[in-house]
C-alpha positions in Angstrom: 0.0 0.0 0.0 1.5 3.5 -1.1 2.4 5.6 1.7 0.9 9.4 1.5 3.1 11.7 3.1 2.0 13.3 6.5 2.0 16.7 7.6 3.4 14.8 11.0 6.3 13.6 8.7 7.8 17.1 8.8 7.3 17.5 12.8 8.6 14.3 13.5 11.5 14.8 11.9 12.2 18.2 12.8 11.7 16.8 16.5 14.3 14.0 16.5 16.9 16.3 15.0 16.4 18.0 18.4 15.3 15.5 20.8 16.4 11.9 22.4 13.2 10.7 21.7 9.9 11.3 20.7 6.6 10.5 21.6 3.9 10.6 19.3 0.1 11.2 20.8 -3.3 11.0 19.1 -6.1 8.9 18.5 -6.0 5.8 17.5 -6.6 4.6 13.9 -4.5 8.1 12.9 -1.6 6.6 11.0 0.5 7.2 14.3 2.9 3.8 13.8 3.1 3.6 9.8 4.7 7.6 10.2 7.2 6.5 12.3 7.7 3.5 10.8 9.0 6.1 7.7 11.3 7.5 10.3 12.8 4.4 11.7 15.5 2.0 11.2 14.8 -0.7 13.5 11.2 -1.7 14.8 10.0 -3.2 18.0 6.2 -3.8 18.4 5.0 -4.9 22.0 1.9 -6.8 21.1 3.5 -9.3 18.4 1.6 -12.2 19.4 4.3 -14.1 18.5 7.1 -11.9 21.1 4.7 -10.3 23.1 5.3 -12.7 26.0 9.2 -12.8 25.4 9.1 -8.8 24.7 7.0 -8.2 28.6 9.3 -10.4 30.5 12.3 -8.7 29.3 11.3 -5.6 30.0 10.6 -6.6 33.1 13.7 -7.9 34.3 16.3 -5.4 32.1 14.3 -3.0 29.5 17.3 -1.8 28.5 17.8 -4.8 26.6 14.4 -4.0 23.9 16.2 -0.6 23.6 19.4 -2.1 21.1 18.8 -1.6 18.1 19.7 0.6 14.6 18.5 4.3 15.5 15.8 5.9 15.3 14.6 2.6 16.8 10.7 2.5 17.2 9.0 1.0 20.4 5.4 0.5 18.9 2.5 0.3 21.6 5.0 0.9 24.3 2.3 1.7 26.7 2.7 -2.1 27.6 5.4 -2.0 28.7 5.6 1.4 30.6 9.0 0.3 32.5 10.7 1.2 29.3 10.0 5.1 29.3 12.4 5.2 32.5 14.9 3.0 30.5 14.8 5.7 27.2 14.9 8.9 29.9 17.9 7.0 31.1 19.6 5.8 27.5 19.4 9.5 26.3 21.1 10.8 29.6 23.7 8.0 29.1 24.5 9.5 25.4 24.6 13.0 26.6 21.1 13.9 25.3 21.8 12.4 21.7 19.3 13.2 19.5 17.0 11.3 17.4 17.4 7.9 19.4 14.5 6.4 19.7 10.3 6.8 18.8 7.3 5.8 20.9 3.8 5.0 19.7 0.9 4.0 21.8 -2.3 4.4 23.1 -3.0 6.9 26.5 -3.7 3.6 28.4 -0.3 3.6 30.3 0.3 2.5 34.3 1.9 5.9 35.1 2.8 4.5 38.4 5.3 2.5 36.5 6.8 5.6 35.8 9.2 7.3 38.2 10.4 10.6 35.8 8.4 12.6 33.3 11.2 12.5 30.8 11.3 16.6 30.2 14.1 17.3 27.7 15.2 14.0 26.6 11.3 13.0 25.3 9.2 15.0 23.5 5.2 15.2 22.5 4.0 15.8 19.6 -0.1 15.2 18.5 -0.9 13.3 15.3 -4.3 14.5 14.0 -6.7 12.2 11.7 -5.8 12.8 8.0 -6.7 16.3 6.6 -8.2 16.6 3.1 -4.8 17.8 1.3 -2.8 14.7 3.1 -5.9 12.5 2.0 -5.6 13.8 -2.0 -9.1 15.3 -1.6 -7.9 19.0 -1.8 -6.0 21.0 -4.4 -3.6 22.0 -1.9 -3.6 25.6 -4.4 -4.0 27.7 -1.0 -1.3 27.6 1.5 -2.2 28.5 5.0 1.6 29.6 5.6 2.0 31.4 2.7 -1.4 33.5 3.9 0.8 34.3 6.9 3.8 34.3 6.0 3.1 36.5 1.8 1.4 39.8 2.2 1.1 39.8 -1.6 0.4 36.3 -1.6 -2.3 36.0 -4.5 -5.2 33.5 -3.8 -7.8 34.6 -6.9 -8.5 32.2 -8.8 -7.1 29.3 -7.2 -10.1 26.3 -7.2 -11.4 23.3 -4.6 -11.7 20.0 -5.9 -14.8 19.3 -4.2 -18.5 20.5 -4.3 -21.2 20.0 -1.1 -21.8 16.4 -2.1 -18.3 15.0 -2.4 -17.4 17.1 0.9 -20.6 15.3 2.9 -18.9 11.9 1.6 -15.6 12.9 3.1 -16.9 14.1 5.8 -18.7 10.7 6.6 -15.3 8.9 5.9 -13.7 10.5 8.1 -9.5 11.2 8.1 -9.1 7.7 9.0 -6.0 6.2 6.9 -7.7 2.9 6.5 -10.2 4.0 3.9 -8.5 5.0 1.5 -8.1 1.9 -0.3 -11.5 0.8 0.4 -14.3 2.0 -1.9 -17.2 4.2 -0.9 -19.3 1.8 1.2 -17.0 0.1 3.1 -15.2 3.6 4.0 -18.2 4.6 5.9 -17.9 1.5 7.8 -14.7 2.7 10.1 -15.6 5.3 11.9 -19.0 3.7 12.7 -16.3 0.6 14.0 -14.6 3.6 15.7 -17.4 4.4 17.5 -18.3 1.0 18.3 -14.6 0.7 19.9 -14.4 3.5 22.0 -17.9 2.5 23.7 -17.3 -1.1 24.0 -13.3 -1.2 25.1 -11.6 2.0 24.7 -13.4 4.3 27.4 -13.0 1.1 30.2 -9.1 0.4 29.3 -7.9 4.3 29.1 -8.0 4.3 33.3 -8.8 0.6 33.4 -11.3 1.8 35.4 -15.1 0.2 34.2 -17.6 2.3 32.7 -20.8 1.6 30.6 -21.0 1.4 27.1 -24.4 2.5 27.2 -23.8 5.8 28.5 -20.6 6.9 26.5 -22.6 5.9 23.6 -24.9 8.3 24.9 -22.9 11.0 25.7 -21.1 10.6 22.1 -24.6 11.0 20.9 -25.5 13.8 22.5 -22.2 15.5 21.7 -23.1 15.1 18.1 -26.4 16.8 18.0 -24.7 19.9 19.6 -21.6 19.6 18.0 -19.8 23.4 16.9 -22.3 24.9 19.5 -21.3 26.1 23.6 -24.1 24.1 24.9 -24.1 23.7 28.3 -23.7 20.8 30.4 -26.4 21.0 31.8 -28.2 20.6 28.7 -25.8 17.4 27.7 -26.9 15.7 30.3 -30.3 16.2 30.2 -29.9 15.2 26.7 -28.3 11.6 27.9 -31.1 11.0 30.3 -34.1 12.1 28.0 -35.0 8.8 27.7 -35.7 7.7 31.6 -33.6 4.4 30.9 -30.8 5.4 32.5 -29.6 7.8 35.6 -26.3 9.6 34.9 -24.7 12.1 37.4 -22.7 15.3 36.6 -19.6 13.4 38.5 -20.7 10.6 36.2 -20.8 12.6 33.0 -17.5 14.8 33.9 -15.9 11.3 34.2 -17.0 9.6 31.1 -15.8 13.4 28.8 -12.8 13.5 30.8 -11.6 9.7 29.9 -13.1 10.5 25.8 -10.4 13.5 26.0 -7.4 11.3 27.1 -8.6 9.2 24.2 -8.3 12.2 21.9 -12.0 11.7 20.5 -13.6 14.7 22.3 -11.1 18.1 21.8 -13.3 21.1 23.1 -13.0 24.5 21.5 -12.2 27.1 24.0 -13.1 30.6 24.0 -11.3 34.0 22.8 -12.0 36.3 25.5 -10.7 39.8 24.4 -11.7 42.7 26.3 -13.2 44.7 23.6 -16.6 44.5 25.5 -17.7 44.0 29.2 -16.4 40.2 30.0 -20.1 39.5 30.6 -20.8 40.1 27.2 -18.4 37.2 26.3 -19.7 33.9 26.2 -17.1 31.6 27.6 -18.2 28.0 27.7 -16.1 25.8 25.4 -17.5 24.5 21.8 -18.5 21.0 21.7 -15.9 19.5 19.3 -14.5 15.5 18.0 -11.5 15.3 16.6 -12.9 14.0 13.4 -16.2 14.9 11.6 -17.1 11.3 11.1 -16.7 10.6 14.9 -20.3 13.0 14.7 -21.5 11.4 11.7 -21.1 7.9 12.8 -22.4 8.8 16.8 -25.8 10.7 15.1 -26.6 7.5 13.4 -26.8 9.5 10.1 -25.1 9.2 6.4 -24.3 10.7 3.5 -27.7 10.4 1.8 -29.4 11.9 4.7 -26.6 14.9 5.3 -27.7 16.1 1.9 -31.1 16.6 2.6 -30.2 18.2 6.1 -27.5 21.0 5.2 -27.9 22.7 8.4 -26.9 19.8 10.1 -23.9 19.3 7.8 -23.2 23.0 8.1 -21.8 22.1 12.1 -19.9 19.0 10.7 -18.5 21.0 8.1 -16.8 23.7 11.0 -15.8 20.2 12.5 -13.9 19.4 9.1 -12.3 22.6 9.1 -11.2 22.3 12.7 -9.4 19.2 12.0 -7.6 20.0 8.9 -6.6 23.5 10.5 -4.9 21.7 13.8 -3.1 19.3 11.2 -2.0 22.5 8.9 -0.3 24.3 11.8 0.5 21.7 14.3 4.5 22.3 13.5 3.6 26.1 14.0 2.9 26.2 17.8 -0.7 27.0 16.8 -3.5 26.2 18.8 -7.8 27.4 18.0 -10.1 28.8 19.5 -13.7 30.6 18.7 -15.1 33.7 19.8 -19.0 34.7 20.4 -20.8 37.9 22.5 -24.0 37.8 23.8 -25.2 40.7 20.6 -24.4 38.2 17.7 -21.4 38.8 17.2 -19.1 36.0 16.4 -16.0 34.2 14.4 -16.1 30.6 14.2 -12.5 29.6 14.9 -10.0 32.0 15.9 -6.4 30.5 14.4 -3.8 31.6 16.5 0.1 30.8 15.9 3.0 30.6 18.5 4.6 34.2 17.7 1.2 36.0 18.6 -0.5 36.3 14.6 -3.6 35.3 14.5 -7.1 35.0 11.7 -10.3 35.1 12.2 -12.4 32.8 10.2 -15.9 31.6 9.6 -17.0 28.8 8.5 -19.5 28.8 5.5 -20.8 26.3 3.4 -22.5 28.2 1.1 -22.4 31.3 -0.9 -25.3 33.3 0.6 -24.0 33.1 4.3 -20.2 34.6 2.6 -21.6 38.3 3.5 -22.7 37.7 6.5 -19.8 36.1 7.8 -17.4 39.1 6.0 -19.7 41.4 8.6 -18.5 39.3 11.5 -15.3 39.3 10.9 -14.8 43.2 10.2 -17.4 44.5 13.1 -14.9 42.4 15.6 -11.3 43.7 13.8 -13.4 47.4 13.9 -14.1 46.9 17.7 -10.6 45.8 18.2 -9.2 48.8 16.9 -11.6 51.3 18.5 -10.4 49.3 22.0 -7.1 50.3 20.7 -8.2 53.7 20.4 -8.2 54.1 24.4 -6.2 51.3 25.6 -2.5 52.4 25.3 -0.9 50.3 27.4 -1.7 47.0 26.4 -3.3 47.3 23.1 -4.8 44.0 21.5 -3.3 43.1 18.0 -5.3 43.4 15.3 -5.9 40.2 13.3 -3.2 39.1 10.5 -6.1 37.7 8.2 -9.7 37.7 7.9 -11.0 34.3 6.3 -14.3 32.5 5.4 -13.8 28.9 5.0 -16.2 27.5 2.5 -18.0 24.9 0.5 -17.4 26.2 -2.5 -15.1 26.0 -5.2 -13.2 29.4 -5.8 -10.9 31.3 -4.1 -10.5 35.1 -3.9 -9.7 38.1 -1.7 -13.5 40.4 -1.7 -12.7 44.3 -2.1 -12.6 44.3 2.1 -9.6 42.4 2.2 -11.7 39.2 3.4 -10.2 35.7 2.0 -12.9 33.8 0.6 -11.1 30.0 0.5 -12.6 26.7 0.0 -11.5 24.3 2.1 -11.0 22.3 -0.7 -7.9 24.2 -1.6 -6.1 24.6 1.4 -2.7 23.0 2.4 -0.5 23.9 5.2 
């Protein structure tokens, strides 16, 4: 099976030019091990059936034993083995913080009382998102997010998506999952409902090892879905899970069952841009419900393609959750992390992109044509506000957004007379 090329290659490798080792996080099912696999020169994977035994008992008695091998040696599910961070923290001190010594892959489930040192400076974290649609051969890649940064004269008009509102629903329901891209439409939209399945059935009980009911994170995942890309309260959640009468569920119980789906890196809450260009009351500050994947939403709501394209309201929140996920894996080498922001008079931008040296953009997501204008009004009303705050605040003035952009269904790309970037999603790279 060809191997498409990862926005994570570039991190990872940038990482062990500067780093012992390197630990690579994210959900499951994202590609984590076959990337580093690229990057490696001798493998180890903990759950051969035919080693696994062999592999544990060593570990066990000298770890430092599964550590010789050609460099960058992978350690593949290491998590079963948890002895053997301490034994990597101690091989990179032993080499005088050599870099690019070893990689780790694995799953959140780990015995961290097996572990006796956090391993700061010799290993190093980086997140591995599900596939975007330019790593997944589904956009143009014409646009580049960096160049919009980076190229004040950078010209985007003209530039075109590969895909209209139908294809992008069918994308959306397959989900950035590696494994179907070599499968054909049907089967595709089979994984992420498996996904699902997994994380109710086995995944949310083995993260802590601590026993929870399927039942209810399927629930919860549910109700997540039907409010997904909105700050509805918890309160409302919950009453959502318990709607039925068949089953009792606590706040404690629901604050456990989110908590353990965010160490699995399926639920990744939106937080809120609170600038003080109005009175802090004005600011709503609840997080916005988010997966990590659009299909995670699909797949929990029970729906599919066919039904998305009769319901494009619906689709319009899974589309934000599209754009969410190829944005984190577009600028996850830039120190970039997103947030939203939304006042209490209507006022509002869908994400709010902001990099690691302080630039920022402020997007909305639009899947059609006729809500481009009002999103353009959003967009300027806030960069107008933060310039009259400017106005009277001297001392610490806010900076004014690098780029305003609409993120959109459509097919062509161009910069409106207002300076707003009109970009299908379609066409965007990193």
């Amino acid at each position: 099976m060809e191997y498409l090329p990862r926005i994570a290659d570039r991190t990872l490798q940038d990482r062990l030019e500067a780093f012992g080792a390197v630990l690579i996080e994210g959900p499951k099912w994202t590609g984590k091990t076959t990337t580093a696999e690229q990057h490696s020169k001798s493998v180890i994977k903990l759950q051969d059936p035919d080693q696994r035994e062999e592999y544990l008992t060593t570990a066990s008695a000298k770890p430092s034993l599964l550590l010789k091998g050609n460099q960058p040696r992978l350690i593949d599910e290491w998590q079963d083995a948890p002895m053997l961070w301490d034994a990597i923290r101690t091989a990179v001190d032993n080499t005088n913080g050599a870099p690019g010594q070893y990689i780790l892959t694995g799953s959140n489930t780990v015995d961290k009382t097996k572990i006796q040192h956090t391993g700061t400076g010799r290993i190093t974290r980086m997140k591995m998102y599900p596939m975007s649609l330019w790593e997944s051969r589904d956009s143009s890649g014409q646009v580049s997010i960096k160049e919009l940064f980076d190229n004040p004269n950078y010209d985007i008009d003209g530039m075109t998506g590969k895909l209209d509102i139908p294809d992008l629903i069918k994308v959306a329901c397959r989900g950035g999952w590696p494994a179907t891209l070599n499968l054909n439409e049907k089967a595709g939209m089979m994984i992420a409902k498996d996904y699902v399945n997994s994380v109710c059935e086995n995944d949310i009980s083995a993260v802590d090892k601590k026993q929870r009911n399927p039942k209810v994170a399927r629930l919860i995942m549910r109700s997540y879905a039907r409010n997904i890309s909105t700050i509805a309260k918890k309160t409302n959640l919950l009453a959502d899970v318990t709607a039925s009468g068949d089953i009792s569920v606590t706040m404690d119980t629901f604050d456990d069952y989110v908590s353990a789906l965010e160490k699995l890196f399926v639920i990744q809450d939106i937080d809120a841009w609170c600038p003080a260009i109005r009175s802090k009351t004005a600011i709503r500050s609840m997080p916005k419900r988010s997966f990590t994947d659009p299909s995670i939403a699909v797949a929990a709501m029970g729906v599919n393609a066919d039904a998305l394209e009769t319901q494009l309201k619906t689709f319009g929140f899974i589309f934000e959750q599209m754009c969410v996920r190829d944005l984190r894996a577009y600028t996850s080498d830039f120190g970039s992390n997103i947030s939203y922001y939304r006042d209490r008079y209507g006022l509002e931008a869908d994400l709010v992109l902001h990099l690691e040296d302080g630039r920022y953009a402020l997007i909305e997501c639009k899947l059609g044509s006729r809500e481009i204008e009002e999103g353009s009004q959003h967009l300027l009303e806030l960069k107008r506000l933060i310039q009259e705050h400017n106005k009277t605040e001297k001392q610490v003035p806010l900076r004014e957004p690098d780029l305003l952009i609409i993120l959109t269904g459509g097919q062509l790309a161009y910069t409106r007379p207002d300076d707003v970037k009109v970009i299908p999603l379609s066409c965007l790279k990193d």
